[in-house]
Each structure stands twice: as C-alpha cells, then as structure tokens.
Backbone as CSV, one residue per row, in Angstrom:
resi,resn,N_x,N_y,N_z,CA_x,CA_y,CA_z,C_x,C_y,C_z
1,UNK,-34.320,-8.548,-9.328,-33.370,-9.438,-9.963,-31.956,-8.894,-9.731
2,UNK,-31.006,-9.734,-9.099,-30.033,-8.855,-9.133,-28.880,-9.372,-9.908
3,UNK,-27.617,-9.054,-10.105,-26.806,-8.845,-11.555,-26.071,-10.700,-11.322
4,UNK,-26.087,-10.600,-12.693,-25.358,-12.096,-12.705,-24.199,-11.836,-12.160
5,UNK,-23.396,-13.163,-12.366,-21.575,-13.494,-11.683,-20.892,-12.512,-12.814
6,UNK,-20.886,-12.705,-13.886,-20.659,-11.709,-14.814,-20.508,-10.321,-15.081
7,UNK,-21.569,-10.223,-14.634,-21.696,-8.614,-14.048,-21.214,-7.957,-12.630
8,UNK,-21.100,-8.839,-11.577,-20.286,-8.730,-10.546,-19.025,-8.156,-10.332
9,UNK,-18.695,-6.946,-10.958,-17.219,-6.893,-11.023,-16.739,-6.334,-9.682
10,UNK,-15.578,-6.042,-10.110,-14.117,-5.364,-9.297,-13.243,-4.653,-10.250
11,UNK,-13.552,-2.835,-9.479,-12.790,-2.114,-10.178,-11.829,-1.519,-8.903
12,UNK,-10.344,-1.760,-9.248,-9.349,-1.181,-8.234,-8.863,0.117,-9.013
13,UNK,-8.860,1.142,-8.078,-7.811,2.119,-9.172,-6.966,2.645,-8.243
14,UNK,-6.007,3.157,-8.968,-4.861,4.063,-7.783,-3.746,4.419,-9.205
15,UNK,-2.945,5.610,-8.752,-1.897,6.668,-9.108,-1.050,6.349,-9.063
16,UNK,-0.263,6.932,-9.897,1.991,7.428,-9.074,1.904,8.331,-8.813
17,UNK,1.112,9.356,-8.284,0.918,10.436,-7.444,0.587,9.937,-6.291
18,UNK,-0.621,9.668,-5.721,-1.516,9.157,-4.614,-1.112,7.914,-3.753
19,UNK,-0.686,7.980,-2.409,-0.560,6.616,-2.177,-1.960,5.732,-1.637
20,UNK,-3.196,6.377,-2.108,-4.303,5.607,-1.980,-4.899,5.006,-3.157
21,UNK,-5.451,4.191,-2.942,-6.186,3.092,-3.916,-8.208,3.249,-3.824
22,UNK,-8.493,2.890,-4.576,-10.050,2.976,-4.540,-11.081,1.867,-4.958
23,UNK,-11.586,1.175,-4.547,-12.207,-0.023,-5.184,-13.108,0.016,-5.054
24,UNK,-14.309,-0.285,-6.211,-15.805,-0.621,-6.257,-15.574,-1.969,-6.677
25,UNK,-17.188,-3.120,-5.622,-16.636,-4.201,-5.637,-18.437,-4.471,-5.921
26,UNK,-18.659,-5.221,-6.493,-20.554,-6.147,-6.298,-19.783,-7.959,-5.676
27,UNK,-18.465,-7.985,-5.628,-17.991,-9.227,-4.853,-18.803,-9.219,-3.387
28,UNK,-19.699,-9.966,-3.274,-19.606,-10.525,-1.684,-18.511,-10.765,-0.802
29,UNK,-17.930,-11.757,-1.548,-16.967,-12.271,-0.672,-15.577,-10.994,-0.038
30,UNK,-15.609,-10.493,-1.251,-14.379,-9.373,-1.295,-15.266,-8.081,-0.156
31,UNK,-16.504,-7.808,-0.312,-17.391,-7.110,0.689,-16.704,-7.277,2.258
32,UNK,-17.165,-8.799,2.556,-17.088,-9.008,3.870,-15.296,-8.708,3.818
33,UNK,-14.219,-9.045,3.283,-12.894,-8.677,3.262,-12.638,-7.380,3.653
34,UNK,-13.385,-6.243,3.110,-12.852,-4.800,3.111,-13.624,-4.619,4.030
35,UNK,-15.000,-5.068,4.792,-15.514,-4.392,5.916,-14.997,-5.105,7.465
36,UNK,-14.266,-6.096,7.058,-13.630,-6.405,8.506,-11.981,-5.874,7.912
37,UNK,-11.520,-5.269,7.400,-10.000,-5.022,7.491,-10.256,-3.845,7.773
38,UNK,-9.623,-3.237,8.877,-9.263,-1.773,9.662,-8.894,-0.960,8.495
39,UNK,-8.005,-1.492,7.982,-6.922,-0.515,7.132,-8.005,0.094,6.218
40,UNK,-8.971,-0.103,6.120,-10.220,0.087,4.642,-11.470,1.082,5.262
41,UNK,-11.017,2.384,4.414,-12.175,3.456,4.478,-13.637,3.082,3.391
42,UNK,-14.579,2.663,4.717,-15.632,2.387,3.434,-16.729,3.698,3.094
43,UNK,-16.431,3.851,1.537,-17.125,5.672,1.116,-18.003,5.306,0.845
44,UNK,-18.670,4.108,0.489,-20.093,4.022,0.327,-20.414,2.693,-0.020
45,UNK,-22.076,2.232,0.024,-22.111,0.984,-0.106,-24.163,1.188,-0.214
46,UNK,-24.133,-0.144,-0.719,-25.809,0.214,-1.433,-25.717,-1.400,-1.847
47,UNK,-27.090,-0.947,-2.853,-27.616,-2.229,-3.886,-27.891,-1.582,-4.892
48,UNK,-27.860,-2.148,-5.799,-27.930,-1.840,-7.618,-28.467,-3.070,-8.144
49,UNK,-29.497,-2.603,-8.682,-30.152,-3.896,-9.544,-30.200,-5.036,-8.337
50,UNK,-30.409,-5.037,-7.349,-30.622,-6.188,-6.251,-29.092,-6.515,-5.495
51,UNK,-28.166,-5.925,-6.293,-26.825,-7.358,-5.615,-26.116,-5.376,-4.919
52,UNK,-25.347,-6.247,-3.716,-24.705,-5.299,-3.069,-24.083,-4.574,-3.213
53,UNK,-22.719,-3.636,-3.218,-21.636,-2.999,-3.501,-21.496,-2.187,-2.726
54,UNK,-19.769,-1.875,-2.548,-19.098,-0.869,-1.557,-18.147,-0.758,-2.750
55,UNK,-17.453,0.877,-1.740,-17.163,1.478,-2.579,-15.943,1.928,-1.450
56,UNK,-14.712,1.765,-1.763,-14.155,2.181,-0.472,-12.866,2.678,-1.008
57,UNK,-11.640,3.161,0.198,-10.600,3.463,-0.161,-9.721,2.578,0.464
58,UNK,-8.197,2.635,0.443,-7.222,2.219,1.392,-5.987,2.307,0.946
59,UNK,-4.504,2.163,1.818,-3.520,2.326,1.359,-2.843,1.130,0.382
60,UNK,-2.406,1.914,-0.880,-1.989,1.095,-2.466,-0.875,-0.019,-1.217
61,UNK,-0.264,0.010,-0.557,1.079,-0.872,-0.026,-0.533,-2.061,0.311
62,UNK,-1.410,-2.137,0.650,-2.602,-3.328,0.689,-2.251,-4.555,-0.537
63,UNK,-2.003,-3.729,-1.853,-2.306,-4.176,-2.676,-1.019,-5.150,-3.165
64,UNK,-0.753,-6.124,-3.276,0.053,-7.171,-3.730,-0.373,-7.950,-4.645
65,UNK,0.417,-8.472,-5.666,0.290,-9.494,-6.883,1.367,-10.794,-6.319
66,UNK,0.695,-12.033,-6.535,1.678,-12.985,-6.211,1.819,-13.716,-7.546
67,UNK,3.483,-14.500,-7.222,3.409,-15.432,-8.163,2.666,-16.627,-7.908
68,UNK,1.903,-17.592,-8.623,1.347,-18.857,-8.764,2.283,-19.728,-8.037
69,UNK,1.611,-20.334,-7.044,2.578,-21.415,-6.004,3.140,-22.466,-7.376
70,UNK,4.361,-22.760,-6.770,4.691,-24.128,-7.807,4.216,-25.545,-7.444
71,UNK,3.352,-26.367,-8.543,2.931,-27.656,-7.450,3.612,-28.398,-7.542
72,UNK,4.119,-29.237,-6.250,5.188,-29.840,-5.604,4.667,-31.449,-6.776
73,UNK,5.526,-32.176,-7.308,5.317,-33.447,-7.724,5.699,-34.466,-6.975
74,UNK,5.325,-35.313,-6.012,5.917,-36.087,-5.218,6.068,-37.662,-5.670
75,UNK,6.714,-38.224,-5.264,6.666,-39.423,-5.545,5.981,-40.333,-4.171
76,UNK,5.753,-41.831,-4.765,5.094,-41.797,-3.414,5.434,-42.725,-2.382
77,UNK,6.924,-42.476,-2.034,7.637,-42.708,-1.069,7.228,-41.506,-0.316
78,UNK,7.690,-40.237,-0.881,7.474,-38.798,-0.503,5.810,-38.638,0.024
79,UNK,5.082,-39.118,-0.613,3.676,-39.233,0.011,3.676,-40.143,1.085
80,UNK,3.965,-40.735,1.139,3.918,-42.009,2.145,4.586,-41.144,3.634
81,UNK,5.713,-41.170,2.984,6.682,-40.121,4.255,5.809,-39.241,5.418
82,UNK,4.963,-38.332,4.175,4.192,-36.905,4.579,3.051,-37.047,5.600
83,UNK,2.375,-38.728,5.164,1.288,-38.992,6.001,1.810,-39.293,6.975
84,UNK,2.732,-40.403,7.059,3.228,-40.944,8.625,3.782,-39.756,9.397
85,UNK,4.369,-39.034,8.984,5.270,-38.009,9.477,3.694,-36.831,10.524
86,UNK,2.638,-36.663,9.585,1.288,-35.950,10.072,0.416,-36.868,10.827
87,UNK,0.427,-38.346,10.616,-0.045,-39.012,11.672,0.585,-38.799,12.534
88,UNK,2.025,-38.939,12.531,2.400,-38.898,14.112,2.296,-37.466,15.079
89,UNK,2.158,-36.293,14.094,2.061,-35.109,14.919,0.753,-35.405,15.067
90,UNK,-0.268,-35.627,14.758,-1.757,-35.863,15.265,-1.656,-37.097,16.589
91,UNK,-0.866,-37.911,16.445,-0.650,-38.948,17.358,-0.293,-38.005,19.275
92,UNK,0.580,-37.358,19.128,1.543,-36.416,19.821,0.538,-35.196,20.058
93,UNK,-0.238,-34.805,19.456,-1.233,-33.942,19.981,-1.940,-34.247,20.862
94,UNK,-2.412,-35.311,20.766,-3.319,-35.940,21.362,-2.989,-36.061,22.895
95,UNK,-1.782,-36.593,22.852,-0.750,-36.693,24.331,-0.553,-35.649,25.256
C-alpha cells in the first residue's frame, strides 16, 4: 500500500551559512524534475511504504518564490481582438 496524497510530502531545507539546499520529496512529479535537472545531486532515492522518494541536494540560487500572475480582465472587444489577431498568425504559419 503506498502513502496517500497527504502523506506525500516535500521537505526543502537550506542555511545562511550554506549555499546548498536539500530536499526529500515522495512527489512524483517533482521526482522526474530533480532527476532530469543537471544542477541536482541525487543522495538517495528508494520506496517507503510502496510510494517513491529522493533525496537530493542543489544550489539554494535554484530556489525561487513567485508572485501570483495577475488575471488579465478583458472585455470582449479585447477577446475578439486576441482571437483574430492568433487566427491570423496560425493563418501565416501555414504559408
């Protein structure tokens, strides 16, 4: 049986000493992320209770927080605009 979504976590840690970071992940998705990025030393990796996990390092400058995109409110002239404007680059591709 392996661990619910719940139990799936992500633990990142890192210093103001160290400029490395350390993450244990049971994420899949975040898995396949750190084993195709170069920049990512992977220290270990297994199964627990059925579900996967790695365990890796890499440099803290990886790590970024963004702000939440703002969603655009259009009117729908402005919609109207956006499609014709993307039909025609699909039109022009084509050519």
């Amino acid at each position: 049986m392996s661990l619910t979504a719940a139990e799936r976590e992500t633990s990142i840690v890192f210093d103001d000493d160290s400029e490395t970071a350390y993450i244990t992940t049971y994420s899949r998705p975040l898995i396949r992320k750190l084993k195709g990025n170069p920049g990512v030393t992977i220290t270990d990796e297994g199964k627990f209770q059925g579900s996967a996990f790695v365990s890796a390092s890499f440099s803290k400058e990886l790590i970024t927080i963004r702000k939440p995109r703002a969603k655009r409110n259009l009117t729908d002239k402005q919609k109207a605009d956006l499609k014709e404007r993307g039909q025609r680059l699909a039109r022009s591709r084509k050519n």
